[in-house]
N, C-alpha and C positions, 0 to 999 in steps of 0.2 A: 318529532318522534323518531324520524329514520334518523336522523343527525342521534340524537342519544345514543339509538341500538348499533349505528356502526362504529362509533368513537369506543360504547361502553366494549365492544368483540374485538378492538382492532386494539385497544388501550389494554385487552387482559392476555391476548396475544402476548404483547409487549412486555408487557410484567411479567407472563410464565418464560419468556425467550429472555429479558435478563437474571431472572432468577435462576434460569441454568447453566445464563453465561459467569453468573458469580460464584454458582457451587462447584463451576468448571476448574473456576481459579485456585482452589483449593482441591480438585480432586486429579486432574490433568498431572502428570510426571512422566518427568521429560529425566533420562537419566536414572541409573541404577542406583544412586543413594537417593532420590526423591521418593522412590517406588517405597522406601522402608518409612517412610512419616504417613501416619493418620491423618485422616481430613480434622478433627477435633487440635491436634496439637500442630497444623500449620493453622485453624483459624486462631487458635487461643495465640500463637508466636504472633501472627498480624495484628491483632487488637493491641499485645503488652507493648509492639513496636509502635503501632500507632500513636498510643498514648503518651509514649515517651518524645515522640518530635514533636507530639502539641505542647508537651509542657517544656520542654527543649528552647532555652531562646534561641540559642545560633540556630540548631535544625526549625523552627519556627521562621525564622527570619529567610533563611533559604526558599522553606514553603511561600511564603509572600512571596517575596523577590521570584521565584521560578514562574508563579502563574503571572505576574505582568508581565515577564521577559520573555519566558519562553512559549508560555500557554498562548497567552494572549496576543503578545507583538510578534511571536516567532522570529525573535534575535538571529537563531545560529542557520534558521531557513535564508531571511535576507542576507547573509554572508556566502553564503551557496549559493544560490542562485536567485536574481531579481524576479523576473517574471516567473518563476516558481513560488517564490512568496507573497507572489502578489495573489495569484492563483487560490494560493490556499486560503488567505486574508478576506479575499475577496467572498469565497462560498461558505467559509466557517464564518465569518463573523458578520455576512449576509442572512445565513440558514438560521441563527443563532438569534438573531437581530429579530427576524418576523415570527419567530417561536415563543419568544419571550413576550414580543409588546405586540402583535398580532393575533397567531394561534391560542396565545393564553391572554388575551384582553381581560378577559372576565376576573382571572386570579392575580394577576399582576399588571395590567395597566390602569383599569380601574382604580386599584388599591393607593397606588401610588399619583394617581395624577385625579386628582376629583373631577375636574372638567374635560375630562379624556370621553374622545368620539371618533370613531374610524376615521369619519370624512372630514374633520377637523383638522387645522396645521396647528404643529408641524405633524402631526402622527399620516396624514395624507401622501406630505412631498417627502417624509423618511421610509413608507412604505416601501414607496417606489425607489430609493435609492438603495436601499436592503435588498431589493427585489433584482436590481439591474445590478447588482453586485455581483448577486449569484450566477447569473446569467452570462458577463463576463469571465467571472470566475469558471464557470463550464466549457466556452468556447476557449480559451484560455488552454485548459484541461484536453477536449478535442484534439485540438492543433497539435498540443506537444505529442498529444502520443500516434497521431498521424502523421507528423515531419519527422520525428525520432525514431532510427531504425530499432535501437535497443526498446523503446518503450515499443512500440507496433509489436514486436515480435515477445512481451511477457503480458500483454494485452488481452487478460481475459474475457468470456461475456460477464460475469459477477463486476466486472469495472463499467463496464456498459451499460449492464442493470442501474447501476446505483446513478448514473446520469443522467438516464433515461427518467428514471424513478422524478429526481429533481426537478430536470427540465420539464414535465410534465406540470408538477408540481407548482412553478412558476410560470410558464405561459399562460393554464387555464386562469392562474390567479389573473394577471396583466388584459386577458382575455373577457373575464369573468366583471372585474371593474368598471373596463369600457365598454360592455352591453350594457350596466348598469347607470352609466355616466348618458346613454343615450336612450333607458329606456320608459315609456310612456310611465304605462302599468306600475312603475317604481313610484313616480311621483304621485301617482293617482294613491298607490298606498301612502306614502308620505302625505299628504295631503288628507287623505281620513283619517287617521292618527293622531296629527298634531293642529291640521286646519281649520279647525271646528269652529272657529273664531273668525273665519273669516267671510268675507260677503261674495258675493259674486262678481263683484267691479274689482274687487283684492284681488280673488282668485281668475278673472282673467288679467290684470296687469301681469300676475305673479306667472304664469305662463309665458307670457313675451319674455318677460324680464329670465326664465329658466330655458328656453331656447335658445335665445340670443349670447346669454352668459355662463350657463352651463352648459348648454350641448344636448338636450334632450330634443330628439323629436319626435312631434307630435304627428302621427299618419292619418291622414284622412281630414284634417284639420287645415282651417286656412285663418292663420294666423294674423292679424294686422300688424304691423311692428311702427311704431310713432315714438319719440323722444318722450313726449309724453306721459306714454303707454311704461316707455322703461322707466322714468322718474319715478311713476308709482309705483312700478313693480319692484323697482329697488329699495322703495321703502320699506312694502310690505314684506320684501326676503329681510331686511334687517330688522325689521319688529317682532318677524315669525321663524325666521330660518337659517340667517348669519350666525347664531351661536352656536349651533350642528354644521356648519355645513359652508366650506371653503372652497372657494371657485374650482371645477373642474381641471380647467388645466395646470395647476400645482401638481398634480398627477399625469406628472412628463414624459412617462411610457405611456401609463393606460392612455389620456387623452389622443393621442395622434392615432393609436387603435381605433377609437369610437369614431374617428375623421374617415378612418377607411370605411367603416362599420355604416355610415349613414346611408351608404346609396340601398344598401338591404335593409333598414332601419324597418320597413313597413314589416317586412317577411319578420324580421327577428322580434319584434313586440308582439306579432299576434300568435308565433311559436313559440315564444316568453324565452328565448335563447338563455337570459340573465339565468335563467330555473336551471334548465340542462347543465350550463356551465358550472353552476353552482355542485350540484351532483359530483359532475367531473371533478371537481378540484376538490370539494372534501374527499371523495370517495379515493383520490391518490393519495392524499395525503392519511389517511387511515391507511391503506396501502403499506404506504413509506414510514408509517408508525411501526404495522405488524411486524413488515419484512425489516425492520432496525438492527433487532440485536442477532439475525441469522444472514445480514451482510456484511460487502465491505463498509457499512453506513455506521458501524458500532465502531469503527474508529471516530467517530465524533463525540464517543465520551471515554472509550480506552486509552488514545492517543494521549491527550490530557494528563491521566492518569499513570500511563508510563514514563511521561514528561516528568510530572511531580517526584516520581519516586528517584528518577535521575538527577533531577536535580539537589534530590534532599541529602540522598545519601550516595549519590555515585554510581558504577558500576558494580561498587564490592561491597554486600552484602552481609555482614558475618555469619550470622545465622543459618544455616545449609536448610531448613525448612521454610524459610524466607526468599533465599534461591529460587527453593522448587515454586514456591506461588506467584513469584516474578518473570518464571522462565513461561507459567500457563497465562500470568498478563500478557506477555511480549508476546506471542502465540495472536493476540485477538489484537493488537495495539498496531498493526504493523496496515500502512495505508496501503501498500501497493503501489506505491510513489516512482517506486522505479530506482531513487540515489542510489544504493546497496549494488542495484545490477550495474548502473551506468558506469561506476569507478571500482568494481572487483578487478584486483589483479588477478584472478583467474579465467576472467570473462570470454578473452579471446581462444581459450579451448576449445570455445563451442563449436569454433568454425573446423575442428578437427574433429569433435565426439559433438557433434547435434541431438544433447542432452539439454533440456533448459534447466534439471533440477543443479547443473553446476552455478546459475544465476540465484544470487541469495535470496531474491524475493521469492522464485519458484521453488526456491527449496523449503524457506519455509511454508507454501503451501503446501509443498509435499508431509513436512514433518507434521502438520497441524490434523493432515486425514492419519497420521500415524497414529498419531499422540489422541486422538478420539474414537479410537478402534474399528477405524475402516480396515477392513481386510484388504490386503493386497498380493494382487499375483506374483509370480518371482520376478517378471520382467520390469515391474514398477520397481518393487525392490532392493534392485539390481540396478537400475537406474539412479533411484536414491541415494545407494551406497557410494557409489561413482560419484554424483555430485557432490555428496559430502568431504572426500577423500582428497579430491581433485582439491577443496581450498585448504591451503595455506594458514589459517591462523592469523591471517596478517592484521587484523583487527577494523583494516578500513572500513567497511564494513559498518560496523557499532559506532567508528566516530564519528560516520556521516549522516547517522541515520538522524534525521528530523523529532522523530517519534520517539527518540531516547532508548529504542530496544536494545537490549546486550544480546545482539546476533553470535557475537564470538562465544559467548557463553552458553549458547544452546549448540551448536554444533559440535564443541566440546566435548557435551552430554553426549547426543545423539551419536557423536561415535562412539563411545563408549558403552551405547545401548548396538549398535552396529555389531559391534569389538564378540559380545558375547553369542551375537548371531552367526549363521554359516556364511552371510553374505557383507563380512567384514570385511576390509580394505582389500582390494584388488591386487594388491601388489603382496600382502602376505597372503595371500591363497595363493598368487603364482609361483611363492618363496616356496612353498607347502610341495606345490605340484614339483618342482625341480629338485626338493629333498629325497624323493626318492634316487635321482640318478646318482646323487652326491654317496651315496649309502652305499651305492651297488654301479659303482665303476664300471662303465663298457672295456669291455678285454677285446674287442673288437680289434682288429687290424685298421690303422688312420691309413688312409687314404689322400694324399695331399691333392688335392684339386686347386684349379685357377679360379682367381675371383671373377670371372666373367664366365664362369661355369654354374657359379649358385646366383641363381637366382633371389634370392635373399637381400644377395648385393646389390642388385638394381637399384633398389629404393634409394639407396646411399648418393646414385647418378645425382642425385636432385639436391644433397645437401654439403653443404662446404667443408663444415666442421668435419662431418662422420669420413669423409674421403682422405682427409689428412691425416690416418693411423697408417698408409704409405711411408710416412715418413718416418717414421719410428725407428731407429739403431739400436731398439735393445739396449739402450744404457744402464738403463734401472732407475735412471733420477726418480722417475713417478715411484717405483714400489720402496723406495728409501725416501720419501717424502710423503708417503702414504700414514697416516698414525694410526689406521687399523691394522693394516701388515707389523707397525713397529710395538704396539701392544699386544698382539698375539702370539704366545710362544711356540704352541704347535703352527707352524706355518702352513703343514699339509693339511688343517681343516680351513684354510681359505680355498684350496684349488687351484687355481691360478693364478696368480700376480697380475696385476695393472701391464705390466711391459709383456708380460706373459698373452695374455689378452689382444694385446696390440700386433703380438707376432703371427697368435693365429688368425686373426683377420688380415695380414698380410697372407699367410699360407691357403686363403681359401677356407678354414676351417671353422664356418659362423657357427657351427651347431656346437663346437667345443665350446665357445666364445659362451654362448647363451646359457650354455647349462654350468657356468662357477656360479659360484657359490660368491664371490669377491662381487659378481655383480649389484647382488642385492645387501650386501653388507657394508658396501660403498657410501660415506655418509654427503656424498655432493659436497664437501668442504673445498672445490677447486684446488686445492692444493700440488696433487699429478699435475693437473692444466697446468699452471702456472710457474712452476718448475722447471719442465719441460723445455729444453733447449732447441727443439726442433718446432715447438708450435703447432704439435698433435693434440688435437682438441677432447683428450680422455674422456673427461668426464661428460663433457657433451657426448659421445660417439655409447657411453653406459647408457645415455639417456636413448639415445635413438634405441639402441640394443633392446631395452626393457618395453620401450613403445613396440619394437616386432617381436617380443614374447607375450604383448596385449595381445595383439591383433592376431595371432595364430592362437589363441588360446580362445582369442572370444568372439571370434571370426569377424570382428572386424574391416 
């Protein structure tokens, strides 16, 4: 009764937590043209496209091909990394393994196997191999993100959860076995059940012979043990109990547990340890049912599913209301794995701006409370924006990802939902803030000061590049090599030229330097650099420049 009523609460949990993660996927927009599609005409576009890769041979044949390759054998994982793939092989298709022909015995191994029985081989010694899968696959999991600086440090408690949740999960089980492998009261029930046939010379052989060769002990009892004694015993388990019921130790974890387990054997039969354990282990694994589709544990059927749709049709979509239901899978599909963060070429800003939303996996957790209407204060916000901004495009990202998400493709959007806010890219609000000077010229008297008078210039002690505009003679090679200076026909709404630039940071004059206009209209093309007969590092020296108009802007 208590097994029905907690399966039937933890099973409708379950169902209401995916039914909101499916309406999710259709109502979630990411991006200002997603926001204009109805939930009705992205599900109606998901069904018509559905329908059309099942009846599709090629798209059909890719669906096959992706779930053996990718789903299943995870191909593009073992090319990345070994023992990451082993990792995930190991608890996916561990977790996967005792779900199916375990957890659902009743619906599916029954079904399929007529003489299917827990304690039968092979379904005993595959338990346990499903079982020690997972458990591998966990410390596996531990380790990397305890030896890995990058993984330790985007290591949240929701990844801990969902280990804990596991490991729990499969110890009691392992736990729960070997009480039962050693415990009286078990065979005592087994024994009124199916013994009823038997005599009492049977049923004491059949004791020696279940001591000695399965492992139960009997407390309080003093056993005789004679060749004899086990001849018959072993009869009467093949007449009565060999069809149920495969030697103990086939069961290669549990049994060496039940070995430890005997010296307390007395305490643990008369506190029925097997009951308690049993408790425990369903009552996690309802647990680990509820909490599914509101962890990171629902990548065990999103994953999959973002897989397929990469594999079928790629990263490019045609359909824009297909996008948007793609960009709310990738949203829930994404494991937390760490790739993304490990090989961003943005990665190492962190150690300059100790942001983690510039780490792709923390960003998209950040976008994911966006994208489901957590409110956020301005400093998260600001935060966010920053990491957004900070990458590049580079795409690495989406090609490493395991999980097949189009990372590039949410970030995209997301600036572009940034773009329309006040807390848009950092560098066009700095652009914003210096349009006024540009507007309204200081008439000021310049003052030529030494560069070891602005303080300003210290920071530069430290950098190689930024020190070598010393060198600069005013040639002009950079502003005749410049192609924004040579497309622009008003010259005086650039301010000051690249060589121009370089003289006033010779003359001391950083504050003239920072406030053109040429700085931020500079497209980083190196072309000044490399031009440049002296080996004054321009466009490195804009970069530093626009980094101390961060930092005095955002105090930094």
């Amino acid at each position: 009764m208590i097994f029905k009523i907690g399966f039937s609460i933890s099973f409708a949990i379950f169902a209401a937590g995916m039914l909101y993660r499916v309406f999710g996927f259709f109502k979630v927009a990411i991006g200002p043209e997603a926001k204009t599609f109805s939930f009705f005409k992205r599900v109606t576009s998901f069904l018509t496209s559905l329908v059309i890769v099942l009846i599709n041979p090629l798209h059909f044949f890719r669906f096959c091909k992706t779930i053996v390759l990718d789903v299943v054998l995870q191909v593009q994982l073992l090319r990345q990394d070994f023992l990451k793939w082993c990792m995930h092989i190991f608890i996916y298709c561990g977790f996967m393994g005792l779900l199916l022909i375990h957890a659902l015995e009743d619906t599916i191994s029954e079904l399929f196997f007529t003489d299917y029985y827990s304690t039968l081989n092979p379904f005993l010694l595959l338990r346990n191999v499903l079982g020690v899968m997972v458990i591998l696959g966990l410390i596996i999991a531990i380790q990397r993100r305890k030896k890995n600086n990058g993984l330790r440090l985007i290591s949240k408690r929701p990844d801990y959860i969902a280990i804990v949740v596991l490991a729990v999960i499969m110890i009691s089980g392992f736990f729960l076995e070997a009480s039962k492998i050693i415990s009286a009261p078990i065979f005592d029930e087994m024994v009124d059940d199916w013994g009823t046939m038997l005599d009492d010379d049977e049923l004491s052989t059949l004791t020696v012979y279940w001591q000695e060769k399965y492992g139960v002990v009997f407390p309080n009892q003093t056993i005789e043990v004679t060749q004899e004694a086990l001849e018959a015993g072993e009869e009467a388990n093949d007449n009565n109990c060999g069809a149920c019921h495969s030697k103990s130790a086939w069961a290669f974890a549990s049994y060496p547990i039940s070995l430890g387990m005997r010296p307390m054997a007395g305490l643990f039969n008369a506190w029925r340890l097997d009951i308690w354990l049993w408790y425990i282990h369903f009552l996690s694994c309802f647990i680990g049912l509820a909490y599914l589709p509101f962890s990171n544990l629902l990548h065990i059927i999103t994953s999959p599913m973002s897989i397929l749709v990469n594999g079928v049709v790629g990263q490019t979509i045609k359909k824009p209301e297909n996008r948007a239901t793609r960009r709310a899978l990738d949203l829930q599909a994404c494991t937390h794995c760490g790739t993304c963060t490990l090989h961003c070429s943005v990665a190492p800003v962190y150690k300059i701006f100790p942001n983690t939303n510039i780490f792709p996996s923390e960003k998209l957790l950040a976008l994911k409370e966006r994208s489901s209407g957590v409110s956020s204060n301005p400093e998260t916000a600001q935060k966010f924006s920053q990491g957004s901004f900070i990458c590049t495009n580079c795409n690495r990202c989406s090609e490493l990802c395991p999980a097949g998400i189009n990372l590039q493709d949410l970030w995209i959007e997301s600036k572009k939902e940034l773009a329309l806010e006040k807390i848009g890219d950092p560098c066009v609000h700095l652009r914003a803030v210096k349009e006024g000077k540009w507007s309204n010229p200081s008439r000021e008297k310049i003052i030529i000061g030494k560069p070891k008078q602005k303080k300003e210039l210290g920071i530069w002690e430290r950098s190689l590049q930024a020190g070598s505009f010393s060198l600069c003679y005013k040639c002009m090679t950079c502003t005749t090599s410049c192609p924004i200076v040579g497309m622009t026909e008003n010259s005086d709404s650039l301010g000051i030229a690249p060589h121009q630039i370089m003289h006033s940071l010779s003359l001391g004059l950083i504050d003239r330097a920072m406030d053109s206009r040429m700085m931020w209209d500079c497209l980083t093309c190196y072309k000044c650099q490399e031009n440049c007969p002296q080996g004054v590092q321009i466009t490195d020296i804009f970069y530093e420049i626009k980094n101390m108009i961060f930092e005095k802007e955002y105090n930094r």
